[in-house]
VOPAGU-2260 file (C-alpha; in pm, 1 decimal, decimal comma):
REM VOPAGU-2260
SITE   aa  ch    i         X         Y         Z
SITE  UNK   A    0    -625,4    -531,5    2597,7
SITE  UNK   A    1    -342,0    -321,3    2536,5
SITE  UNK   A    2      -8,0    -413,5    2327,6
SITE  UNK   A    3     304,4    -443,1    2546,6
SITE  UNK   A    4     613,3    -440,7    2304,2
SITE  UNK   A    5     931,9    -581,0    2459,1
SITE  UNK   A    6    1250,5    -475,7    2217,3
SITE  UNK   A    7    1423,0    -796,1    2174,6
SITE  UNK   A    8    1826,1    -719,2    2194,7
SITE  UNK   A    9    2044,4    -982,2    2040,3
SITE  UNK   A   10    2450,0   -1040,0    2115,2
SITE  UNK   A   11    2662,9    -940,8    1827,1
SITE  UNK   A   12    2883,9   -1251,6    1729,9
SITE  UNK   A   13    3259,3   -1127,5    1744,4
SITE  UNK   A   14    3588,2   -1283,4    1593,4
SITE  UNK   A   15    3464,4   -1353,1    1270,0
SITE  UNK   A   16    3703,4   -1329,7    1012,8
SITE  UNK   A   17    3592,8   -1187,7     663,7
SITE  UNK   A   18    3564,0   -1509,4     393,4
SITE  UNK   A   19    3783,7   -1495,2      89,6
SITE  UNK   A   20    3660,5   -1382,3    -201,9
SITE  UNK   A   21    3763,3   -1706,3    -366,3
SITE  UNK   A   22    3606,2   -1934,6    -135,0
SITE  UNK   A   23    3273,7   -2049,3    -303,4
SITE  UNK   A   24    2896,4   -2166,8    -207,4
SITE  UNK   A   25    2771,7   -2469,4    -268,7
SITE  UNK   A   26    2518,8   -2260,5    -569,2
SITE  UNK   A   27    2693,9   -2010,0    -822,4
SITE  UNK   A   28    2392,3   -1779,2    -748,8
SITE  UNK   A   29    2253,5   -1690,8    -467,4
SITE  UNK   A   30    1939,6   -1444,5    -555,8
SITE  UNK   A   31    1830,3   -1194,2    -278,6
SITE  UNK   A   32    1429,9   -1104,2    -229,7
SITE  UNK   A   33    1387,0    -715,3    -229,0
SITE  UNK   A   34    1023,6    -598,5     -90,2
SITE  UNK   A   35     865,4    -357,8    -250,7
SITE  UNK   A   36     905,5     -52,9     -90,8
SITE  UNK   A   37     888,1     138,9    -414,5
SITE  UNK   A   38     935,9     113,2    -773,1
SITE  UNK   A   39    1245,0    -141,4    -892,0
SITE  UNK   A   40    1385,0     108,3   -1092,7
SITE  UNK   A   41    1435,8     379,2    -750,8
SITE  UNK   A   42    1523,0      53,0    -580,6
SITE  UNK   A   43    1748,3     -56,4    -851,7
SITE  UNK   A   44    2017,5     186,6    -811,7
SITE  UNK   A   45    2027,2     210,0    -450,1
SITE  UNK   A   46    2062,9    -186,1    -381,6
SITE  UNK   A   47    2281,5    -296,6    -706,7
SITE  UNK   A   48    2646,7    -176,8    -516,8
SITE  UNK   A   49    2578,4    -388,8    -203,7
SITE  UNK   A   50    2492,9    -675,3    -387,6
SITE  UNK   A   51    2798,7    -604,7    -603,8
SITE  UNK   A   52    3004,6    -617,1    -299,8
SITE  UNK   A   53    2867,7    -914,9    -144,4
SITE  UNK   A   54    2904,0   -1074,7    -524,7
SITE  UNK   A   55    3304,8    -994,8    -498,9
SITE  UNK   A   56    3319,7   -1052,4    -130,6
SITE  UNK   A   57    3159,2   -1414,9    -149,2
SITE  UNK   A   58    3276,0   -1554,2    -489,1
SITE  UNK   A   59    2952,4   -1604,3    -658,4
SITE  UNK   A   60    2699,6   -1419,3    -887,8
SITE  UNK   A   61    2424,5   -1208,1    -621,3
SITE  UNK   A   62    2078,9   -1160,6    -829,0
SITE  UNK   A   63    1837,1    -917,2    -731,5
SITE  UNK   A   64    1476,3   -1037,1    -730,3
SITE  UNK   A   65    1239,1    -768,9    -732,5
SITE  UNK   A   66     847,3    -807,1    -728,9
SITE  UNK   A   67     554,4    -547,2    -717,0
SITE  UNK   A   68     431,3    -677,9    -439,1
SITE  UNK   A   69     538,4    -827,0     -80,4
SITE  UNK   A   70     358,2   -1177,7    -190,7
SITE  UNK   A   71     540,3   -1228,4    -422,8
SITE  UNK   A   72     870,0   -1240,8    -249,5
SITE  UNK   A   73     712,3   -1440,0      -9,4
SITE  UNK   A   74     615,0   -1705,4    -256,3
SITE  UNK   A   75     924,2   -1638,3    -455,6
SITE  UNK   A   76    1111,0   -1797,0    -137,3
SITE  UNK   A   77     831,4   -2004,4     -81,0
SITE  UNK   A   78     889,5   -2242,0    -390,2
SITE  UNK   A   79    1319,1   -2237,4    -360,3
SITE  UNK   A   80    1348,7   -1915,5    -630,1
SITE  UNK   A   81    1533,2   -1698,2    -412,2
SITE  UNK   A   82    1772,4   -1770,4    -142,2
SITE  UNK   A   83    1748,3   -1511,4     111,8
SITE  UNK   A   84    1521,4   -1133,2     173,7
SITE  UNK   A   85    1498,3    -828,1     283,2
SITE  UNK   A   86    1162,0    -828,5     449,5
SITE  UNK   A   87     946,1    -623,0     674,7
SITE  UNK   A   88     874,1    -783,4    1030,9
SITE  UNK   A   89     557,8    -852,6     880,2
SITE  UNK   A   90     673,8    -981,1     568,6
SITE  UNK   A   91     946,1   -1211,9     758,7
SITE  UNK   A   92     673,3   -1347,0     969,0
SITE  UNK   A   93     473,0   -1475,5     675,9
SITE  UNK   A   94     799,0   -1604,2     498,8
SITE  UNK   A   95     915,6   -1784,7     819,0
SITE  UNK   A   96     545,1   -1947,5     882,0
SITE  UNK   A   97     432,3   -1983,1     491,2
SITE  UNK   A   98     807,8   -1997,1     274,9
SITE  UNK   A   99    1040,5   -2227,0     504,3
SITE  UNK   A  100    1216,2   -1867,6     594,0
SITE  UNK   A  101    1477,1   -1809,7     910,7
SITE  UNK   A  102    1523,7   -1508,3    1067,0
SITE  UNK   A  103    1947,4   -1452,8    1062,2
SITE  UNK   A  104    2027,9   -1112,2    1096,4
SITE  UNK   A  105    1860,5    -732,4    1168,7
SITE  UNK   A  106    1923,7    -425,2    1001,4
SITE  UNK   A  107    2104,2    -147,7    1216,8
SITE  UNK   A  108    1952,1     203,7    1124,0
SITE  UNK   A  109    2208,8     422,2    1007,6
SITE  UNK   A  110    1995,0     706,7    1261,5
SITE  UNK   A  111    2086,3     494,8    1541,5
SITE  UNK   A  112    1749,6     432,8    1614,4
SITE  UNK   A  113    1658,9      79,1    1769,5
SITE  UNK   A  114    1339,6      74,8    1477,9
SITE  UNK   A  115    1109,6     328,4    1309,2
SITE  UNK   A  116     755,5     431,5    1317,1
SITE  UNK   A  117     467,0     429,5    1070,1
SITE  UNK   A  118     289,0     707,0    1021,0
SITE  UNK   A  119     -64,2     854,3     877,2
SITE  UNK   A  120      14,7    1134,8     648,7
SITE  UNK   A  121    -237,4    1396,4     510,2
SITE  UNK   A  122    -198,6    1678,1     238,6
SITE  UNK   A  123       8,8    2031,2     423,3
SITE  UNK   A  124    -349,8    2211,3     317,9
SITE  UNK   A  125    -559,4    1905,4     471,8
SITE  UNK   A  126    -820,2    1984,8     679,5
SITE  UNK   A  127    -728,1    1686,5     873,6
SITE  UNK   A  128    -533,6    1756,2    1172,4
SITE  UNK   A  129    -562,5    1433,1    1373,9
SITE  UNK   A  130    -627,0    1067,1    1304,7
SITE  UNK   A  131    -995,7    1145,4    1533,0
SITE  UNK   A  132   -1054,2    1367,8    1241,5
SITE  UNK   A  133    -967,8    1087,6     993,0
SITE  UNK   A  134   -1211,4     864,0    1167,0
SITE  UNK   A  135   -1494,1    1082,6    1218,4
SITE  UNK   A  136   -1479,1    1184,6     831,2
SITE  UNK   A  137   -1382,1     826,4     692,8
SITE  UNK   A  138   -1667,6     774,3     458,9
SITE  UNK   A  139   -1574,8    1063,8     222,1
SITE  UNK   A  140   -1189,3    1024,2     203,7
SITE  UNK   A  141   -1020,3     830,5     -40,8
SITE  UNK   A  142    -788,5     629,6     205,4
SITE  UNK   A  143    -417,8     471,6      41,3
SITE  UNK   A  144    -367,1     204,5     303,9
SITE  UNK   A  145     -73,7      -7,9     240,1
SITE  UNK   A  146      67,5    -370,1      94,3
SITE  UNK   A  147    -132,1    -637,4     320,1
SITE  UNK   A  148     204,9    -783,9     428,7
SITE  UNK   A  149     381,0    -474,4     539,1
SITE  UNK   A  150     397,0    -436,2     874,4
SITE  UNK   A  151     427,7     -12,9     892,8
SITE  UNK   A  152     224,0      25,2     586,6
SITE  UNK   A  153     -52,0    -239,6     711,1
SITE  UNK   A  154     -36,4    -415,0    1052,7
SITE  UNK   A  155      42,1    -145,1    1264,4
SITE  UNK   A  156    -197,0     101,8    1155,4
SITE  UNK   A  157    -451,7    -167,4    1118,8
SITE  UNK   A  158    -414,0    -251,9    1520,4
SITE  UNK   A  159    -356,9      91,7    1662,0
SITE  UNK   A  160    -595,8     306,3    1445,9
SITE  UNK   A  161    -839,3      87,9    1330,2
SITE  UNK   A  162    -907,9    -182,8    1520,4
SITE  UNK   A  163    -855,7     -11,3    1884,2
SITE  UNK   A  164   -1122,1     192,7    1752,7
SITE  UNK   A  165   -1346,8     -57,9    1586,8
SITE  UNK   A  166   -1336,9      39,0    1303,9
SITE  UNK   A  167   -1307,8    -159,0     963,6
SITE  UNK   A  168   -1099,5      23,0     780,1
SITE  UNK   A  169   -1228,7    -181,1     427,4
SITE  UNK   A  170   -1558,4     -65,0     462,2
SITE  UNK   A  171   -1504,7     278,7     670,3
SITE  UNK   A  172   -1358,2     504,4     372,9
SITE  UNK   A  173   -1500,1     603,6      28,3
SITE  UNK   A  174   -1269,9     450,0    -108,1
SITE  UNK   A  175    -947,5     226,1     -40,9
SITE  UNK   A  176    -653,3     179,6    -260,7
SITE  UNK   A  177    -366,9     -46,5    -166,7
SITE  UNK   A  178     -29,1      73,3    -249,5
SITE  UNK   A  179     344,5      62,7    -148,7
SITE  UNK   A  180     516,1     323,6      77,5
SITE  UNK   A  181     610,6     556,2    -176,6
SITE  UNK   A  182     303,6     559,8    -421,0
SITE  UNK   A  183      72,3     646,5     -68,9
SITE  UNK   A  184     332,2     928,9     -10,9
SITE  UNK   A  185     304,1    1097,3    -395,2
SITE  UNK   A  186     -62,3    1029,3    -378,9
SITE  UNK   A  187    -125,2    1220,5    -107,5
SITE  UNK   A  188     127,6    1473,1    -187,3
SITE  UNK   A  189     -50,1    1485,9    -546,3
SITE  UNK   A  190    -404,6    1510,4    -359,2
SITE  UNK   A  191    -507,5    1191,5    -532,2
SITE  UNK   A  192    -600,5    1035,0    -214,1
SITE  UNK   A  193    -703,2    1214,5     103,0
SITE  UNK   A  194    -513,4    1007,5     423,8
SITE  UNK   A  195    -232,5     753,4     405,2
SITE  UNK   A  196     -18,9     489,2     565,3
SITE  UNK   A  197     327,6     541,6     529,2
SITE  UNK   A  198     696,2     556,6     802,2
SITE  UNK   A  199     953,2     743,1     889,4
SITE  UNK   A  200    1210,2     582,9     709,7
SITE  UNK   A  201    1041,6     595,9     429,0
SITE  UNK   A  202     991,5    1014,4     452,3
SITE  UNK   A  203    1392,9    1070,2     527,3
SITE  UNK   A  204    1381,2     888,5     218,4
SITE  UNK   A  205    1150,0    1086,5      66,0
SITE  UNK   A  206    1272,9    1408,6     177,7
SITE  UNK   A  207    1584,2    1307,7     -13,2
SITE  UNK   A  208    1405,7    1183,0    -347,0
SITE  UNK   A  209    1145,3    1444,5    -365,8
SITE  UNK   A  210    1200,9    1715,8    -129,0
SITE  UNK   A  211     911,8    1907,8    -256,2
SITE  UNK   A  212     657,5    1662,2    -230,4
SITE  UNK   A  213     784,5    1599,8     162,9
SITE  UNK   A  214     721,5    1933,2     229,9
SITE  UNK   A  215     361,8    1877,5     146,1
SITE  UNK   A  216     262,6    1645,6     357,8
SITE  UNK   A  217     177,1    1665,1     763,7
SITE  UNK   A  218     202,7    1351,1     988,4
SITE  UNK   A  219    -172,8    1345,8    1193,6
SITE  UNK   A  220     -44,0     967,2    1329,2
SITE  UNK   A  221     253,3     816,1    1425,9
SITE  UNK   A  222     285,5     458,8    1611,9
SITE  UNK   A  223     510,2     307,8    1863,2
SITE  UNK   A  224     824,6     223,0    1781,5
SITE  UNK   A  225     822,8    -111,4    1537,3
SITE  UNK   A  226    1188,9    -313,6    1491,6
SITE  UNK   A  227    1429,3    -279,0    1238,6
SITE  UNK   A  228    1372,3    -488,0     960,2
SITE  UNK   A  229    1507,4    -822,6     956,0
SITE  UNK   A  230    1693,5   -1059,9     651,9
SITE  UNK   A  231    1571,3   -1381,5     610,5
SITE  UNK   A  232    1736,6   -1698,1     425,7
SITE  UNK   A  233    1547,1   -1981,1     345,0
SITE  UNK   A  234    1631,5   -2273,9     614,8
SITE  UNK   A  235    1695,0   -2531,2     356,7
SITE  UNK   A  236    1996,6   -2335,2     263,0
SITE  UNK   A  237    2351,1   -2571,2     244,4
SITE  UNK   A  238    2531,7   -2525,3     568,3
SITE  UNK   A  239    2871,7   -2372,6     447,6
SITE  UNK   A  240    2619,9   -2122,8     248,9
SITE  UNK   A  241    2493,5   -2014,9     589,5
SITE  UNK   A  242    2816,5   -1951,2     741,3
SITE  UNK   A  243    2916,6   -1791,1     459,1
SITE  UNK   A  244    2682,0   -1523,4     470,3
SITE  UNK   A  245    2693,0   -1464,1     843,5
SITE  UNK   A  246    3046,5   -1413,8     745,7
SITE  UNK   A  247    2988,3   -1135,5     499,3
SITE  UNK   A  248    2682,6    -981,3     674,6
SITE  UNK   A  249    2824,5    -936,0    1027,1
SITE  UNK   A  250    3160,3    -755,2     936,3
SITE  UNK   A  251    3011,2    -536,2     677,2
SITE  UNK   A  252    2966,6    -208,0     741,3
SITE  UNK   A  253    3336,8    -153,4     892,4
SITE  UNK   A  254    3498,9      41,0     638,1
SITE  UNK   A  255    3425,1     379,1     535,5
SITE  UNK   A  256    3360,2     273,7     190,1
SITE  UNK   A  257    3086,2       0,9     279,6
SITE  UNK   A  258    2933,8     265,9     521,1
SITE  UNK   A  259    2885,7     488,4     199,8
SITE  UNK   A  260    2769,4     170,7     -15,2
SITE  UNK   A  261    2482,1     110,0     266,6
SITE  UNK   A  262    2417,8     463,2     301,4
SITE  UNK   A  263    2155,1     502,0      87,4
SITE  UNK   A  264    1984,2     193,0     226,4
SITE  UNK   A  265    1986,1     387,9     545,8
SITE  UNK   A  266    2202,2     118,3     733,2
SITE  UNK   A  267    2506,7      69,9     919,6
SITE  UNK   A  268    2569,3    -274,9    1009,4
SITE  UNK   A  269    2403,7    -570,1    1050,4
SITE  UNK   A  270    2340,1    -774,6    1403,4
SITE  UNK   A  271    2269,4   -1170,7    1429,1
SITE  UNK   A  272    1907,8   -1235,1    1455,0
SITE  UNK   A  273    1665,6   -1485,5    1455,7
SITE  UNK   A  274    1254,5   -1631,4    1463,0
SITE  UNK   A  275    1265,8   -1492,4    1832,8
SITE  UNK   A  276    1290,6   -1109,2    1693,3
SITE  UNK   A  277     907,8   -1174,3    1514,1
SITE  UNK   A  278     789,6   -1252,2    1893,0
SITE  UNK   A  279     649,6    -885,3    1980,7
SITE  UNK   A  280     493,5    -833,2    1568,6
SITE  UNK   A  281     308,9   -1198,8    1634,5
SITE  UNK   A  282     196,7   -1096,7    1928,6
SITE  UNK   A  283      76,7    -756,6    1781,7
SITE  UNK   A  284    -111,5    -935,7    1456,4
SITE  UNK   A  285    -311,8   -1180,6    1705,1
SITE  UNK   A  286    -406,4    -855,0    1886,0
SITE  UNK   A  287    -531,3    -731,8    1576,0
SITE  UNK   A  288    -730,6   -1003,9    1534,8
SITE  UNK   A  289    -873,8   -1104,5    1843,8
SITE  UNK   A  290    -961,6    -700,3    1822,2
SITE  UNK   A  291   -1136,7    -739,4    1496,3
SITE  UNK   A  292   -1321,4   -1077,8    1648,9
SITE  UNK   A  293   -1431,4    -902,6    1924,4
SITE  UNK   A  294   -1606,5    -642,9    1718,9
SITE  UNK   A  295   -1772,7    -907,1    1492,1
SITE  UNK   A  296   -2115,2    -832,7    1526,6
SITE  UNK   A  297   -2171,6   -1137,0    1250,4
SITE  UNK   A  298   -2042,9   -1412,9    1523,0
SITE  UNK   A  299   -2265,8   -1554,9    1748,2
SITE  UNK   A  300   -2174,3   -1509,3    2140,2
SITE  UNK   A  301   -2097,7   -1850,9    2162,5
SITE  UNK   A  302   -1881,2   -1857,0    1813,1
SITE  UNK   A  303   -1725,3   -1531,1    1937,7
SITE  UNK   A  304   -1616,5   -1657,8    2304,7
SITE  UNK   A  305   -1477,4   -1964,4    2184,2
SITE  UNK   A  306   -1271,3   -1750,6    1957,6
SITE  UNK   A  307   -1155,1   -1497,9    2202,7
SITE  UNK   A  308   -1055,0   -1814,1    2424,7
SITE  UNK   A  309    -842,7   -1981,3    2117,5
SITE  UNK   A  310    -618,2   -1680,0    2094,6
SITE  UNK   A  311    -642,0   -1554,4    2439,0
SITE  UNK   A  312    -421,4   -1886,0    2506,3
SITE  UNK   A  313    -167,6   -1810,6    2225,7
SITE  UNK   A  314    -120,0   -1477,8    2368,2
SITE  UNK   A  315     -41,5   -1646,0    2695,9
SITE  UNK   A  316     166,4   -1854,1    2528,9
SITE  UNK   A  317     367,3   -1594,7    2351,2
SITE  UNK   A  318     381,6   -1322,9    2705,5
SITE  UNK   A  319     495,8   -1603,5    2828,6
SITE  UNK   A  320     772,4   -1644,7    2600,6
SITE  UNK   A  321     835,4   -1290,6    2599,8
SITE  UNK   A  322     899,0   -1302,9    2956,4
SITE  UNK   A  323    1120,3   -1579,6    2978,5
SITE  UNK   A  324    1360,1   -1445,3    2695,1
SITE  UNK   A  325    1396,0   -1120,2    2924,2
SITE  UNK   A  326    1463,4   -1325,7    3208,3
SITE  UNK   A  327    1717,6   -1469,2    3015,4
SITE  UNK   A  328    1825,7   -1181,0    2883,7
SITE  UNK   A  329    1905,1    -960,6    3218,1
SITE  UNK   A  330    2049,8   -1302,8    3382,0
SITE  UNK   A  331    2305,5   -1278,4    3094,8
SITE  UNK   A  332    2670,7   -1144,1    3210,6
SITE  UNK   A  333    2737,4    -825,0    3050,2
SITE  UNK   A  334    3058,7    -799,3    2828,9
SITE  UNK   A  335    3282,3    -631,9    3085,3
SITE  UNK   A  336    3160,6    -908,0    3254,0
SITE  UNK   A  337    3265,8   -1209,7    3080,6
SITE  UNK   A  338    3575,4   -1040,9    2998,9
């Protein structure tokens, strides 16, 4: 079975005027979930004048929450501590199915791009020169995969290079170690660990950090293209909050001084979103799985069959879906159009 991804595109909203900085929520916080991408104290710095802004903008206190994993922000949402993330689509997907998240907006890549791609990296001196060579010597390389809820560092790789192959990538290596996207990129840069997961956002990052260690690695892998990332606010949120925050989010980014302050987050803008955008990365995960069921050698015929057959009908389901939202989509008038 192979993965179809459909790029969901999304109207902007227009006419919204920008909220006054006096006007208030119905909390005096509002906390914001930050995934762990890196270390807090890199992400610290690079996050803290955005939230400043939306603090000033809005008329309320913004507090960071940062975790050292992706679970926790998950849960962190999950039991009312934070109000609204920055997630992977991974990430998003668990906090919309596990945390009472909604999807409400998508990051815009500063590059332009419509998403990025993950990658396998190996050392510049590797002897590694393509992810056949990674398979065929698995079981004496010390493999940093990445955070189980990150969808570049994790999913992705674990579809396209592991299970399309059949391969269990828990049990193929020497050794595993679990880490986020910059630890995998040092590590292999350091020759601590042989092959790793990491993207290509993360490496313009990197090649801005730590030039030095960018130039040592080599890309042997790199996927199709995955979505930009998307924020998500928990639904139980107060109505006016909502509005408020669609109000800051989709006219930032305008100004030359908020492109600078989002700069280093490597964004532009922001574009309305919602549960719809996860479509194509739930449809990816069940092919993961039904891959990994399918080469289950434990299952009995019968156990496996009746498996397949459970998620061959949400993947109907969900194509089906798919289909009908393009439908929709190129039955839509255009903008010159309407006007």
């Amino acid at each position: 079975m192979t993965f179809k991804y459909r790029r969901l595109v999304l109207p902007l909203m227009a006419g919204i005027g920008l909220v006054a900085s006096a006007q208030l929520f119905a909390a005096e916080t509002l906390k914001f979930g930050i995934i762990s991408t890196e270390s807090s104290q890199n992400q610290r710095p690079m996050w803290q004048p955005f939230l400043d802004d939306m603090s000033q903008s809005l008329g309320v206190e913004v507090e960071p929450f940062f975790a050292t994993d992706y679970a926790a922000v998950i849960q962190a949402m999950r039991f009312d501590q934070i109000d609204l993330a920055w997630y992977g689509n991974k990430s998003a997907m668990e906090a919309v199915d596990r945390a009472g998240g909604e999807v409400f907006a998508q990051t815009i890549p500063e590059s332009g791009e419509p998403g990025y791609w993950s990658l396998m990296i190996v050392h510049e001196d590797s002897d590694l020169h393509s992810i056949e060579d990674v398979l065929a010597n698995a079981s004496d390389l010390v493999f940093g995969n990445g955070d189980p809820n990150s969808t570049s560092g994790y999913l992705v790789p674990g579809y396209y290079v592991f299970a399309q192959n059949g391969v269990d990538a828990s049990s193929a290596f020497k050794r595993t170690l679990n880490s986020n996207h910059e630890t995998n990129a040092l590590s292999v840069a350091n020759q601590q660990v042989d092959v790793a997961t990491f993207n290509t956002e993360s490496m313009a990052r990197l090649e801005i950090t730590a030039p030095d260690k960018a130039e040592q690695l080599r890309v042997v892998w790199t996927s199709p293209l995955i979505p930009s990332d998307p924020l998500v606010w928990r639904s139980n949120l107060p109505e006016e909050t909502k509005e408020n925050l669609r109000d800051f989010f989709f006219n930032y980014g305008e100004s030359d001084e908020q492109k600078e302050i989002l700069a280093p987050l490597q964004w532009s803008h922001f574009a309305p979103s919602s549960n719809d955008s996860l479509l194509p990365i739930r449809q990816l995960a069940l092919f993961s799985e039904r891959a990994d069921i399918a080469n289950d050698q434990s299952l009995s015929d019968a156990d496996r069959e009746a498996q397949l057959a459970t998620l061959d009908e949400q993947l109907d389901a969900l194509n089906q879906r798919l289909e009908e939202m393009e439908e929709a989509e190129s039955d839509a008038p255009s903008d010159a159009n309407a006007e």
